[in-house]
DOLO-344095 format. One record per residue (C-alpha): residue number from 0; residue in one letter; chain; x, y, z. Coordinates in steps of 0.001 Angstrom, whole numbers, m for minus. Layout:
# residues N
> NUM:a:A:X:Y:Z
...
END
This chain:
# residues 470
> 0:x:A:0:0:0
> 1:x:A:1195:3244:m1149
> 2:x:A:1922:6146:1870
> 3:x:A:1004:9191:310
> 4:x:A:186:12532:2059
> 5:x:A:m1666:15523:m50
> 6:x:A:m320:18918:540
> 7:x:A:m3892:21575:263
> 8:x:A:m7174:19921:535
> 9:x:A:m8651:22449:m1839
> 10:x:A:m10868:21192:m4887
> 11:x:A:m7710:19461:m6393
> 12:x:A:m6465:17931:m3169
> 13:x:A:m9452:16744:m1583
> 14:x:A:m10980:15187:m5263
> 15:x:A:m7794:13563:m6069
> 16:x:A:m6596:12420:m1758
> 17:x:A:m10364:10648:m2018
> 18:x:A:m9968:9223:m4995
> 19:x:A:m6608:8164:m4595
> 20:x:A:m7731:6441:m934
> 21:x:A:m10333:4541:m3251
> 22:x:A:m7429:2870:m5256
> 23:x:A:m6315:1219:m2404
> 24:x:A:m3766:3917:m636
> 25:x:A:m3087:5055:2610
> 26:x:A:m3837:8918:1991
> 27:x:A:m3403:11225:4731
> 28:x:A:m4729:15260:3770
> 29:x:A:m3201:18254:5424
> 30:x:A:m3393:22090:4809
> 31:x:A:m2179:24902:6690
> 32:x:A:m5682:26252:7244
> 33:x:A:m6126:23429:10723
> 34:x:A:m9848:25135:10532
> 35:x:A:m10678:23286:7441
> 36:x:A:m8915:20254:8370
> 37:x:A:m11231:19835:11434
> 38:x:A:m13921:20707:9704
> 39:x:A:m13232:17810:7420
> 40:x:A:m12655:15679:10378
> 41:x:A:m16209:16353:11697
> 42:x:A:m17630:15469:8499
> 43:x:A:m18053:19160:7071
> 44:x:A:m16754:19395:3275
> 45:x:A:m15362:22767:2233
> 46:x:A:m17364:22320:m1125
> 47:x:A:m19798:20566:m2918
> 48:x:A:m19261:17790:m5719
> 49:x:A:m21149:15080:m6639
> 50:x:A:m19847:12089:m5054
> 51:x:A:m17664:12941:m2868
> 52:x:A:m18933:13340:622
> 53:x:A:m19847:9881:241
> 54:x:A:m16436:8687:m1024
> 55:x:A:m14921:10268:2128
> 56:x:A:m16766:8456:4012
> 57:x:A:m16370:5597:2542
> 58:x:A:m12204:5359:2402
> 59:x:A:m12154:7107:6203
> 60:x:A:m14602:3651:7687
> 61:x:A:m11849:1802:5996
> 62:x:A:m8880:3234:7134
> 63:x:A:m7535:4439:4118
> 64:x:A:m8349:8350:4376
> 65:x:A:m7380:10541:7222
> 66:x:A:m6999:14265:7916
> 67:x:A:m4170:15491:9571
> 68:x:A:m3982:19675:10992
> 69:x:A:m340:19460:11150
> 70:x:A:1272:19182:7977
> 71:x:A:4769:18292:9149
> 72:x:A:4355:14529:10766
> 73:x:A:2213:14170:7343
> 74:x:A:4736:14659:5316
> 75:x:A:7266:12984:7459
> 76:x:A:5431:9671:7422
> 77:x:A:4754:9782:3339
> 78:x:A:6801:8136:659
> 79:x:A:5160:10419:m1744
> 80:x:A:3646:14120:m1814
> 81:x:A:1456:15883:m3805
> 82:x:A:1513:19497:m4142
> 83:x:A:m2147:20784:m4194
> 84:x:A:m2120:24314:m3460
> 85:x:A:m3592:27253:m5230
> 86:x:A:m1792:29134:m7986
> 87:x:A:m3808:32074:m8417
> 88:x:A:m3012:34798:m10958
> 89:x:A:m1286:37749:m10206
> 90:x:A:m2230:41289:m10878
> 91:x:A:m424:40722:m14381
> 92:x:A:m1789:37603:m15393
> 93:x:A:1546:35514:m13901
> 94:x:A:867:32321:m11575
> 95:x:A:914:33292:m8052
> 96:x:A:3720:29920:m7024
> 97:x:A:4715:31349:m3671
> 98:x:A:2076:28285:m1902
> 99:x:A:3865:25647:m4184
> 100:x:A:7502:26770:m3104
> 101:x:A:5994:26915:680
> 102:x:A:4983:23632:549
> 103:x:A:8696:22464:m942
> 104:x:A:10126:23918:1664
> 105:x:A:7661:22389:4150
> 106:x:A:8572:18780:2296
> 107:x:A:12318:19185:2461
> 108:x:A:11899:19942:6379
> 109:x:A:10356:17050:7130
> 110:x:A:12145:14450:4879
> 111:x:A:15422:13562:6710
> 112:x:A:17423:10242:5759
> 113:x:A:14773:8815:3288
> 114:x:A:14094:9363:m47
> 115:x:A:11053:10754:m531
> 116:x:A:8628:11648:m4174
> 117:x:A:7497:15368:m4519
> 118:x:A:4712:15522:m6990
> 119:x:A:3727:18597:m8327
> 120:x:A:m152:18186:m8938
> 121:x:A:m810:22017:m8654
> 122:x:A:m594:23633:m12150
> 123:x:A:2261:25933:m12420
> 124:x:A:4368:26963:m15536
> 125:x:A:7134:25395:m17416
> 126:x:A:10100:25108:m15521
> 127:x:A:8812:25173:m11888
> 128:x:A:9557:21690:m11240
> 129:x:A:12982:22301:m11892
> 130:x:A:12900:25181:m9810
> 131:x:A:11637:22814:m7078
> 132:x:A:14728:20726:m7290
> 133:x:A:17431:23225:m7832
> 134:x:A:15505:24780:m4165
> 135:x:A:15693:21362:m2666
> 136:x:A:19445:21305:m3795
> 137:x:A:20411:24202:m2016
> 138:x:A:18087:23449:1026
> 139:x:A:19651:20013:1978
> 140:x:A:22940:20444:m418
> 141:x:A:22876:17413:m2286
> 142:x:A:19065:16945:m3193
> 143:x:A:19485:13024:m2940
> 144:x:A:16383:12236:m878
> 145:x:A:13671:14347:m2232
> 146:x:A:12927:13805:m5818
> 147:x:A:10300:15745:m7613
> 148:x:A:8080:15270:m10528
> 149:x:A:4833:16403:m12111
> 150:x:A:1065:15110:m12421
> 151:x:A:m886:18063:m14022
> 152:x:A:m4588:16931:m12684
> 153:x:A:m7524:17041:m15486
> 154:x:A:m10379:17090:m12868
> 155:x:A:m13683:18452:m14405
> 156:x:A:m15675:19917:m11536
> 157:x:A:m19359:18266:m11150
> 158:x:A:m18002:15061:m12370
> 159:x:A:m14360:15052:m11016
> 160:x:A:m14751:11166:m9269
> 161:x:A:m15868:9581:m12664
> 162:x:A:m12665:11910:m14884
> 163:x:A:m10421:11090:m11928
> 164:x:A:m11645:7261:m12105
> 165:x:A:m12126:6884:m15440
> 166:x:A:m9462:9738:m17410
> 167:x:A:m8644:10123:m20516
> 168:x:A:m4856:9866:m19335
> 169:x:A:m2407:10222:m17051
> 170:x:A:460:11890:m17592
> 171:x:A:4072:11558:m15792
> 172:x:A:6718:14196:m15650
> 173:x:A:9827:12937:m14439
> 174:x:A:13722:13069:m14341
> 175:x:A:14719:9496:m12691
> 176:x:A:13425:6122:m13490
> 177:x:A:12398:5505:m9515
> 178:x:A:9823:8627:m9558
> 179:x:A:8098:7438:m12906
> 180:x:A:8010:3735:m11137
> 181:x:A:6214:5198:m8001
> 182:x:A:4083:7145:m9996
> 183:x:A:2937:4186:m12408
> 184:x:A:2055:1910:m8959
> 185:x:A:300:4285:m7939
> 186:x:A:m2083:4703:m11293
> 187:x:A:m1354:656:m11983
> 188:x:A:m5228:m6:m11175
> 189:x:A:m6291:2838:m13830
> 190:x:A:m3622:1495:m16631
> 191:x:A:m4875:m1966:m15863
> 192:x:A:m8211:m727:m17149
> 193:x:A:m6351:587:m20386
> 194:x:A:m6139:4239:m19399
> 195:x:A:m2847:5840:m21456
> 196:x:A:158:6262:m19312
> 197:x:A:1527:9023:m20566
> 198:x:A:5766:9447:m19267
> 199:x:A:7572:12899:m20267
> 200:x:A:10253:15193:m18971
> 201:x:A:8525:17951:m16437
> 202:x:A:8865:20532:m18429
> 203:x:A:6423:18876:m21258
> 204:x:A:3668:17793:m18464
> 205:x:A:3574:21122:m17317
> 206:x:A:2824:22180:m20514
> 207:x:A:536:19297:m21157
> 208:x:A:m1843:20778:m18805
> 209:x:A:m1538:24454:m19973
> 210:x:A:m1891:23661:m23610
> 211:x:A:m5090:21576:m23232
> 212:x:A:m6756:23806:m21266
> 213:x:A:m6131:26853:m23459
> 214:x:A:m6920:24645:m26474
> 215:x:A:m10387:23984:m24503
> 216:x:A:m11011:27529:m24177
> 217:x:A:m10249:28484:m27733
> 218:x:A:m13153:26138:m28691
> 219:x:A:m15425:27942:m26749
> 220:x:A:m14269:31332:m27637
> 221:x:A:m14669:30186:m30820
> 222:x:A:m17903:28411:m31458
> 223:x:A:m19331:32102:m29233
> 224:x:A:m18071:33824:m32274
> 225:x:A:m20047:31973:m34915
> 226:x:A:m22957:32145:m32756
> 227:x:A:m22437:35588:m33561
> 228:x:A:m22468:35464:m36824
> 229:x:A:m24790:32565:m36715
> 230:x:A:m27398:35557:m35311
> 231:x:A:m26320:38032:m38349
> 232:x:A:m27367:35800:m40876
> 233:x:A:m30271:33810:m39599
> 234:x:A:m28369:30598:m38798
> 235:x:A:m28713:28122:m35696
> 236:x:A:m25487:27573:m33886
> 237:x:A:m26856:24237:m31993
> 238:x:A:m27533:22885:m35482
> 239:x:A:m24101:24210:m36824
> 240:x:A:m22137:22922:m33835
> 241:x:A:m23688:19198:m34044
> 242:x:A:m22529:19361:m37758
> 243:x:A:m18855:20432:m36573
> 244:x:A:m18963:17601:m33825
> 245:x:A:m19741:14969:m36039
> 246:x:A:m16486:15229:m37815
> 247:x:A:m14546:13083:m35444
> 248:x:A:m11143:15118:m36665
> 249:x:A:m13706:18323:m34575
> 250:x:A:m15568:16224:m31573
> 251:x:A:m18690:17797:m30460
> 252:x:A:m17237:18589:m26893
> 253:x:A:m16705:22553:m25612
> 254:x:A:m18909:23835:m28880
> 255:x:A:m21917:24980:m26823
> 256:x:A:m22348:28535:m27639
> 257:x:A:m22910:30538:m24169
> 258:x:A:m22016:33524:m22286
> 259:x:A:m18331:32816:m22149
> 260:x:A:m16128:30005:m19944
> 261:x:A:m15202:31076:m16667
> 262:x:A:m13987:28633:m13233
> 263:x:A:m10922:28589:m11790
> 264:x:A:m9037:26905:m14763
> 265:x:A:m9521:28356:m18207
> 266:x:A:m9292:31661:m17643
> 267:x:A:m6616:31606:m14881
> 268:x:A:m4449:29002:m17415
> 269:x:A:m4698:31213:m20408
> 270:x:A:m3373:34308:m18878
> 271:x:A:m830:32560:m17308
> 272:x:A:308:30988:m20770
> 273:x:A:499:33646:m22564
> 274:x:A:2273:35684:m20070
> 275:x:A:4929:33317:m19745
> 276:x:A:5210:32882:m23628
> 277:x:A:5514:36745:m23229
> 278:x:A:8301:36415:m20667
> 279:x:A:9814:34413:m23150
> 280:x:A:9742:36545:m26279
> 281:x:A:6913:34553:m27593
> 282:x:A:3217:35628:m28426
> 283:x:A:591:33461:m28124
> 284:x:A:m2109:35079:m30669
> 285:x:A:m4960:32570:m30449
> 286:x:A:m4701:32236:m26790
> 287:x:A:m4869:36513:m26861
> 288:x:A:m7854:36328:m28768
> 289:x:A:m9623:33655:m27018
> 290:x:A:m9203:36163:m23960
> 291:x:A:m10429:38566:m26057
> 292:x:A:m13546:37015:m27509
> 293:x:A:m14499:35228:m23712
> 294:x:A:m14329:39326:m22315
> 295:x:A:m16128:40008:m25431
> 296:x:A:m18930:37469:m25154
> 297:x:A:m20098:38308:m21620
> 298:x:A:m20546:42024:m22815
> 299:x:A:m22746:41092:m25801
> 300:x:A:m25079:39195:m23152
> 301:x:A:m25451:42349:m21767
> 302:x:A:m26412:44212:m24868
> 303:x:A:m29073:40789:m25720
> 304:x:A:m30575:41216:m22299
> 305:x:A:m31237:45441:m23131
> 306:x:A:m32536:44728:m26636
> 307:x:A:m34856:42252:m25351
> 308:x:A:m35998:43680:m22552
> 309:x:A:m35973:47519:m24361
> 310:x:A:m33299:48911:m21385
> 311:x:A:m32306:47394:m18231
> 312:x:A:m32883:50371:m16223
> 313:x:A:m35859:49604:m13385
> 314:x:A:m36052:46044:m14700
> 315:x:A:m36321:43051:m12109
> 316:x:A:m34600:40474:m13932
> 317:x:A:m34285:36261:m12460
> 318:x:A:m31033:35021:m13091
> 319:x:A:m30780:31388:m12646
> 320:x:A:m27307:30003:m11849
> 321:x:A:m24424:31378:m10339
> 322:x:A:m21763:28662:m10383
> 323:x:A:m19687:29061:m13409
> 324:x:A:m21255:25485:m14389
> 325:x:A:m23855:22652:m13206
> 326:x:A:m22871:20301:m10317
> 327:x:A:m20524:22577:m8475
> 328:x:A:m20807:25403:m6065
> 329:x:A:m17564:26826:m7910
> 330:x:A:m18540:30856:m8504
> 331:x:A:m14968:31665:m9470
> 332:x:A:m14899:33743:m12688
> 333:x:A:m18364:32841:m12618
> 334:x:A:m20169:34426:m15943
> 335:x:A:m23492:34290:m13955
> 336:x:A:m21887:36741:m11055
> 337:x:A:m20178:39072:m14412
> 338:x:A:m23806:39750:m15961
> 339:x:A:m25589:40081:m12505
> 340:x:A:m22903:42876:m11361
> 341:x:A:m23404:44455:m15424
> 342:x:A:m27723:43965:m14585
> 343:x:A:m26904:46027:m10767
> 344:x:A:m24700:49039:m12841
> 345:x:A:m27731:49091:m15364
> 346:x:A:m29953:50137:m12810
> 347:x:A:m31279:46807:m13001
> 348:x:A:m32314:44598:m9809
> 349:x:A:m31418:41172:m9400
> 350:x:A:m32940:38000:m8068
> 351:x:A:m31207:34920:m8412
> 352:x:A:m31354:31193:m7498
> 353:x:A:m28816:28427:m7679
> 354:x:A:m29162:24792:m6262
> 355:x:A:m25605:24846:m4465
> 356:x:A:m23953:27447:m5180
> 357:x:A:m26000:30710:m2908
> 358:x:A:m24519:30427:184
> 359:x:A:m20671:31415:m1841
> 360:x:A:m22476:34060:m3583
> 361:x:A:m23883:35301:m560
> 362:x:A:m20365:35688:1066
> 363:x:A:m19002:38472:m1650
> 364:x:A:m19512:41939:m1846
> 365:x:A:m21833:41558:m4979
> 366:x:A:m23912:38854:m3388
> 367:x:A:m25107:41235:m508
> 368:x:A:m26411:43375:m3464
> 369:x:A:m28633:40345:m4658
> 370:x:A:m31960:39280:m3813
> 371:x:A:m32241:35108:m3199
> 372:x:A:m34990:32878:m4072
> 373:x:A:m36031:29354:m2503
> 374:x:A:m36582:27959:m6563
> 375:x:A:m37117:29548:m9982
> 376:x:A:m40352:29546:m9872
> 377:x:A:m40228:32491:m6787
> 378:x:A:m37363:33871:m8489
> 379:x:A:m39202:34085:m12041
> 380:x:A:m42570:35646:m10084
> 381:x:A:m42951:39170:m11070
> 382:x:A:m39724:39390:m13080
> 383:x:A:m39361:41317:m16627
> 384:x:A:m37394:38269:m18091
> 385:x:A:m35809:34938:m16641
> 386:x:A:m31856:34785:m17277
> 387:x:A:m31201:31118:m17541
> 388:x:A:m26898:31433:m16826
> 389:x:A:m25786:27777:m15698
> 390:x:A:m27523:25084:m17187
> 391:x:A:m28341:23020:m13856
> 392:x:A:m30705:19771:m15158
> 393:x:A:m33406:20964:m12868
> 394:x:A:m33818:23906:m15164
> 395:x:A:m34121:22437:m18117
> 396:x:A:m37416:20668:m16401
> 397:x:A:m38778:23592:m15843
> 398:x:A:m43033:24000:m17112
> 399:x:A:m42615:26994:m18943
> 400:x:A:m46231:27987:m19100
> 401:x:A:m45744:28061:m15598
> 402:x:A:m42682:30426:m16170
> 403:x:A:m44999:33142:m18351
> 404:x:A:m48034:33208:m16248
> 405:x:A:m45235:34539:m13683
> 406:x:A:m43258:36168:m15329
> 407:x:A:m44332:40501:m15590
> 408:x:A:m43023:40546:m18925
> 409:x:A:m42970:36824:m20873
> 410:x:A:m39146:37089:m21589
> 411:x:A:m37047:34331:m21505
> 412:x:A:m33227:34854:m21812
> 413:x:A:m31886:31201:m22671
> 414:x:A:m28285:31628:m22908
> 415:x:A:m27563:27795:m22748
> 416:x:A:m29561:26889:m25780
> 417:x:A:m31448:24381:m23078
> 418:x:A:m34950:24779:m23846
> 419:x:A:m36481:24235:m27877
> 420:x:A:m37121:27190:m29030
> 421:x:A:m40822:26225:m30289
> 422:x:A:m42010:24994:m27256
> 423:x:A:m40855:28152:m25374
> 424:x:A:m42698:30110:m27962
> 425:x:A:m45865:27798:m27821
> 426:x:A:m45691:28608:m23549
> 427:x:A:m46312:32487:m24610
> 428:x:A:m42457:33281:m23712
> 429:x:A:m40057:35558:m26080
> 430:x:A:m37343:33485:m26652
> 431:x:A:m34011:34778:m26880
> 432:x:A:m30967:32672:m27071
> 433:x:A:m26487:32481:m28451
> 434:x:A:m26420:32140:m31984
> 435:x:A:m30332:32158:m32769
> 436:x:A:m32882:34413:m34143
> 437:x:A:m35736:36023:m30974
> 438:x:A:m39180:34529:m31366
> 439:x:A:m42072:36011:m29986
> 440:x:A:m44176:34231:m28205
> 441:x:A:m47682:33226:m29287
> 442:x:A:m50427:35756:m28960
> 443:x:A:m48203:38466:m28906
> 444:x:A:m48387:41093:m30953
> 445:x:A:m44935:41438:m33491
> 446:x:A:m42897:44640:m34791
> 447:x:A:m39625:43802:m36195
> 448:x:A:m36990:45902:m35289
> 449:x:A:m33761:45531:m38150
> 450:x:A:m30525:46190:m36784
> 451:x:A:m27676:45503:m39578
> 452:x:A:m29057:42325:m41230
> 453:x:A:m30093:40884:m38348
> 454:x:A:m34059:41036:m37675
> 455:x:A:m35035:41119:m34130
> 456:x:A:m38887:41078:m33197
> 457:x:A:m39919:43266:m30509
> 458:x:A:m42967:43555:m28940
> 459:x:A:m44584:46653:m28523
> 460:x:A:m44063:48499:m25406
> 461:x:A:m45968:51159:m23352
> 462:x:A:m44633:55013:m23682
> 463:x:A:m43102:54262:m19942
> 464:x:A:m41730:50940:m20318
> 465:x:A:m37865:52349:m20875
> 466:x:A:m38274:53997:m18114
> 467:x:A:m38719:51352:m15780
> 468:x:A:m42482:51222:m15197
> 469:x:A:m44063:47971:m15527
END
């Protein structure tokens, strides 16, 4: 049985300890916060994922998972350690790696006369692993005991135990023959399933995980941009997209059209690529512009939500979803939290509802601003339109007759592409949506308004609906 101790019991270290414990290791998790380490001892999980409470509870009955508020006899009793701290951007767009080198100094402390496996699962830039081991060289002046390597993690929040269980690979970044052997027993039960074992220098896993997120985000960015055009000419982007995805060379995966990608990964990865490329007197374009077009996007929801509401000033709009994406209670670089803050500045007021992810809304400065409702349904009641942001399955079962006979106004802002657009038009709602034409509802009456060669239908409005009056 492997000994291995995780370093940060964040989203990454907590997902990946678990699920490591399930594989048949001894995993002990520490942080330097001891508040959240007792609260994990009592039960209490710092966030929510599918899954996972019960996992925990399952590899801590058996032994195999234990939480530790001191991180030095942690490390001290592991063979190997995983990094797992945060790298969050700097004012500048740089990773923030002062946590990672903390916790290699807090590893080389507490690794006297045995050799010992640093793994570096926290995603940091090219070269920091083998500014790890030059540190640990001039720490304990030989470096002999304390090897590192890298394991870039490909978690996908609201399904990170099935990804981690199941990956698509797993990729090793080494420099000595014994660290690649530790790190292939401890993944031997996922290669004996046939997952790829991919082994590389450190310098190529690091970039491994920086190039496939930014490649993921350029998809996005990109597919938002022909739902653009896609609007222009009268074109539906869900159609187009399943047409790209069928060419297997394309894959139909990351070509929803939406309000932009947000979480703690894609937009924190891409910055930090392409200032490092910058540092090194390279340019990435594509990642610039998939920056570009993702800061781009969430404006353009803004100017949707005026045009179909005829000015955002005194409206009371229902914004469903605030996590950056279903099954999480992640609101980092949410988009939801960017167009309710845009909606507030507007003059607009906001009511929102999310089925996990409220109470970490509730604790920022914008989420005091926000109103909360129990359900949709009380957030939708008396509303000028209904915002649908994160695409949580218990929207998309929403009645949407229901939804108009609530609704002030019958608008429905779909910005998912969840609901079909005929039945939403059959309920009495105005459908708006990324990359399709507005339909009015049924019985309504219809004035097209013609802005470039796109046609828009409005409804008419009374004299003092821009003003705010309902």
């Amino acid at each position: 049985m492997n000994r291995i101790t995780m370093l940060g019991t964040g989203y990454v270290g907590l997902v990946t300890g678990a699920c490591f414990a399930e594989l048949g290791n001894s995993v002990t998790c520490t942080d330097i916060d001891s508040h959240k380490i007792r609260r994990l001892q009592s039960g209490e999980l710092p966030f929510y994922e599918p899954g996972l409470a019960a996992l925990v509870e399952r590899n801590r009955a058996r032994g195999r998972l234990a939480f530790e508020p001191e991180p030095g006899p942690a490390v001290a009793e592991a063979q190997v350690v995983f990094i797992a701290v945060g790298t969050p951007p700097g004012a500048d767009g740089s990773a923030d790696l002062s946590a990672v080198f903390a916790a290699c100094h807090l590893v080389v402390e507490n690794s006297r006369n045995r050799y010992r496996l640093l793994v570096q699962k926290s995603t940091a830039p090219m070269g920091t692993a083998r500014q790890l081991r030059q540190e640990i060289a001039r720490r304990n002046g030989h470096g002999a005991h304390v090897d590192v390597a890298v394991n870039p993690e490909f978690l996908r929040e609201g399904s990170a135990i099935e990804t981690f269980l199941h990956p698509d690979r797993v990729v090793i970044g080494s420099e000595t023959a014994r660290a690649e052997r530790l790190l292939r027993k401890i993944y031997l039960p996922l290669a004996l399933q046939g997952t790829p074992v991919l082994a590389t220098n450190l310098e190529s896993a690091e970039m491994i995980k920086y190039a496939s997120n930014c490649f993921l985000a350029t998809k996005i960015s990109y597919i938002n941009e022909i739902a653009d055009l896609c609007e222009t000419v009268g074109a539906d982007v869900r159609v187009v997209a399943r047409g790209m995805g069928l060419d297997r060379r394309i894959g139909s995966k990351f070509l929803h059209a939406g309000p932009g990608f947000g979480g703690s990964c894609f937009p924190k990865d891409a910055q930090a690529l392409v200032h490092f490329a910058a540092e090194k007197g390279e340019r990435l374009r594509i990642a610039e512009a998939a920056l570009d077009v993702n800061r781009a996007q969430r404006e353009r929801m803004v100017r949707k939500s005026d045009l179909a509401l005829g000015g955002l000033r005194g409206r009371r709009i229902a914004l469903l979803g605030l996590a950056f994406k279903p099954n999480t209670d992640d609101i980092r670089d949410s988009p939801a939290l960017d167009l309710a803050e845009r909606y507030l500045e507007h003059g607009a007021t906001v009511v929102t509802h999310d089925p996990e992810a409220m109470p970490n809304t509730r604790a920022t400065l914008l989420g005091q601003r926000l109103s909360y409702a129990t359900g949709p349904y009380e957030a939708a009641e008396d509303a000028d339109a209904l915002v649908v942001v994160t695409d949580w399955e218990s929207y998309r079962r929403l009645d949407l007759r229901r939804v108009a006979s609530l609704l002030r106004r019958p608008v429905l802002l779909d910005l998912r592409g969840i609901y079909d657009s005929q039945h939403a038009v059959e309920a009495g709602l105005d459908y708006h949506c990324v990359g399709g034409p507005a339909r009015r509802g049924a019985n309504h009456h219809v004035e097209p308004l013609t802005k470039g060669r796109a046609t828009i239908v409005r409804a008419k409005e009374p004299a003092n609906a821009r003003n705010g009056s309902a």
